[in-house]
C-alpha positions as CSV (number, residue, x, y, z in Angstrom):
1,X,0.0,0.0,0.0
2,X,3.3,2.1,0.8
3,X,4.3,2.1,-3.1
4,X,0.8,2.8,-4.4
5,X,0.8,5.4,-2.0
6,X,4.1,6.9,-3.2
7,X,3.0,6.2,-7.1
8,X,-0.1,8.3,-6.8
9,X,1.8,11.0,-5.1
10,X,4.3,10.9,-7.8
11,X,1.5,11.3,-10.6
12,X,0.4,14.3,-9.1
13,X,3.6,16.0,-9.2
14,X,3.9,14.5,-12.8
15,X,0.7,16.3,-13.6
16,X,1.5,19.1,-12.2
17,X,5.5,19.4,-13.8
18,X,3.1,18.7,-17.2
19,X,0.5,21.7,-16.8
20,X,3.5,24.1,-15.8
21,X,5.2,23.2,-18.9
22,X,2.6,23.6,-21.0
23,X,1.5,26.7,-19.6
24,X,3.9,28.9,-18.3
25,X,5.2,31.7,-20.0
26,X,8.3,31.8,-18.6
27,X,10.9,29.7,-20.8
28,X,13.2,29.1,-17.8
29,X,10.2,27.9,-16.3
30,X,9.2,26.0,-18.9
31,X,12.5,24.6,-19.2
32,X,12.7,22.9,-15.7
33,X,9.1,22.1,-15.9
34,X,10.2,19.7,-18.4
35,X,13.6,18.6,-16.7
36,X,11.3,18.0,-13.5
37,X,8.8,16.0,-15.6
38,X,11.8,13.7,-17.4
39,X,13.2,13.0,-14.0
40,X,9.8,12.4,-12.3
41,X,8.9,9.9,-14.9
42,X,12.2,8.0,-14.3
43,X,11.1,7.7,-10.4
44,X,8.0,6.6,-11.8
45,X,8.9,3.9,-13.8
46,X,11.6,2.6,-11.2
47,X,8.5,2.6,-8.5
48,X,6.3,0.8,-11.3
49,X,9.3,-1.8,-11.5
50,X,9.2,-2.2,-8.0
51,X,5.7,-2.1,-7.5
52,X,5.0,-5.4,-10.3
53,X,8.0,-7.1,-8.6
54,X,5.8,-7.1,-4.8
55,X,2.9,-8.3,-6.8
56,X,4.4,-11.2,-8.1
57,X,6.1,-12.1,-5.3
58,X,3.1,-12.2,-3.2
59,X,1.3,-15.0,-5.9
60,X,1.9,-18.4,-4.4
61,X,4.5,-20.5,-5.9
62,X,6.4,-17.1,-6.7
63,X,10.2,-17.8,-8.1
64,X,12.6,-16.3,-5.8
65,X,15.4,-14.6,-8.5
């Protein structure tokens, strides 16, 4: 529940770093907007990762790698 927690709080900011890039005026802004988002969807997909490897670990007869 602790990484599902973490991944919904990490779409938010994604959401967020996504509206501020497309909206701000600002190109410095705009410019980490987009260096936030890039490194916010690498968090993301490590936690995803993370998250599918306790799902199948909890199955029964789960291979231990």
């Amino acid at each position: 529940m602790a990484l599902h927690a973490e991944r919904a709080e990490l779409e938010q900011r994604l959401a967020r770093a996504e509206q501020e890039r497309l909206y701000l005026a600002d190109p410095a802004a705009v410019a980490a907007a987009r260096d936030a988002q890039t490194a916010l969807l690498a968090q993301l997909d490590r936690l995803m990762t993370r998250i599918r490897a306790a799902e199948y670990r909890s199955q029964p007869g789960a291979r231990t790698w």
